[in-house]
Residue, then its C-alpha position, 0 to 999 in steps of 0.5 A: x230570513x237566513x237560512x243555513x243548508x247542510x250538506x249530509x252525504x249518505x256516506x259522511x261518517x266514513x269518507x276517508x281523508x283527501x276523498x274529493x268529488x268527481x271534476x262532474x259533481x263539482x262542475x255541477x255544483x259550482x253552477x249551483x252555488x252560481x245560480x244561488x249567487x246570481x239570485x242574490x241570496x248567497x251570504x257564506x259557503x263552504x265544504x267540510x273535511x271528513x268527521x275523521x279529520x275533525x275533533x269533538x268537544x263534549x262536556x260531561x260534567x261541565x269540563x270538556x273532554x276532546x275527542x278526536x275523529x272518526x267518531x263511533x256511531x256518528x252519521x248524518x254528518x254535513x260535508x259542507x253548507x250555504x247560507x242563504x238569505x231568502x224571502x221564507x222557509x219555502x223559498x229556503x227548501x226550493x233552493x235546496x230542492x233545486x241542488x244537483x245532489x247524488x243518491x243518498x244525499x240530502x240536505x237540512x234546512x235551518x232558519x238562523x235563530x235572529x236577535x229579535x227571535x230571543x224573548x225580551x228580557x233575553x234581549x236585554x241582557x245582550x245589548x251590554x255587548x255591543x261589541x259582538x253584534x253585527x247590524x244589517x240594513x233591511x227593508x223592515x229595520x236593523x237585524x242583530x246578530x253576534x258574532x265572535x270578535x278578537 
């Protein structure tokens, strides 16, 4: 089951540009990410550059309508994530747990929506794009998933 763990710092919406973290909190994590890596369920992580930094596509009436950062009101913002591959949910949220995170940080678990988690008529309308799934070798048989392809 993959999950993805996001990073939501108690001060994300307002962190200014180029705020980094101390050479400790890195340290700290770094032997984090290394633990997640050796166990052998990290798949993807990366950190995020402040909202104030980013752009938001919203679509009102269909048309989008770019805005760009800081974004009024925004809060519970991730500045960063992992996606892990684990065994359960309860799996997921024990490595979570186990993040050397500061006060008033927290971090949101989500399991990723799998092919086989989509109803079967839904199923089927996506097997004509082919060119945009991915196929994983498992225990128990092929996972799709899509991705974006050039």
């Amino acid at each position: 089951m993959r999950f993805m763990m996001l990073m939501i710092p108690g001060n994300g919406e307002s962190v200014a540009p180029g705020n980094l973290p101390d050479v400790d909190g890195v340290i700290a994590m770094m032997k984090y990410n290394q633990a997640l890596w050796q166990a052998g369920v990290l798949l993807a992580l990366d950190g995020l550059h402040p909202p104030s930094m980013g752009a938001r596509v919203s679509f009102a009436d269909g048309r989008p309508m770019v805005a760009e950062g800081p974004f009024a009101g925004a809060k519970d913002v991730p500045s960063g994530y992992w996606m892990i591959d684990v065994a359960s949910r309860d799996e997921a949220i024990a490595w979570a747990s186990r993040c050397p995170a500061s006060a008033g940080e927290a971090i949101e678990v989500r399991q990723v929506q799998e092919f086989t988690d989509f109803p079967v008529d839904v199923q089927q309308a996506l097997t004509g794009h082919a060119d945009m799934q991915v196929q994983d070798a498992q225990q128990d048989g092929p996972r799709r998933r899509f991705i974006a392809t050039s």
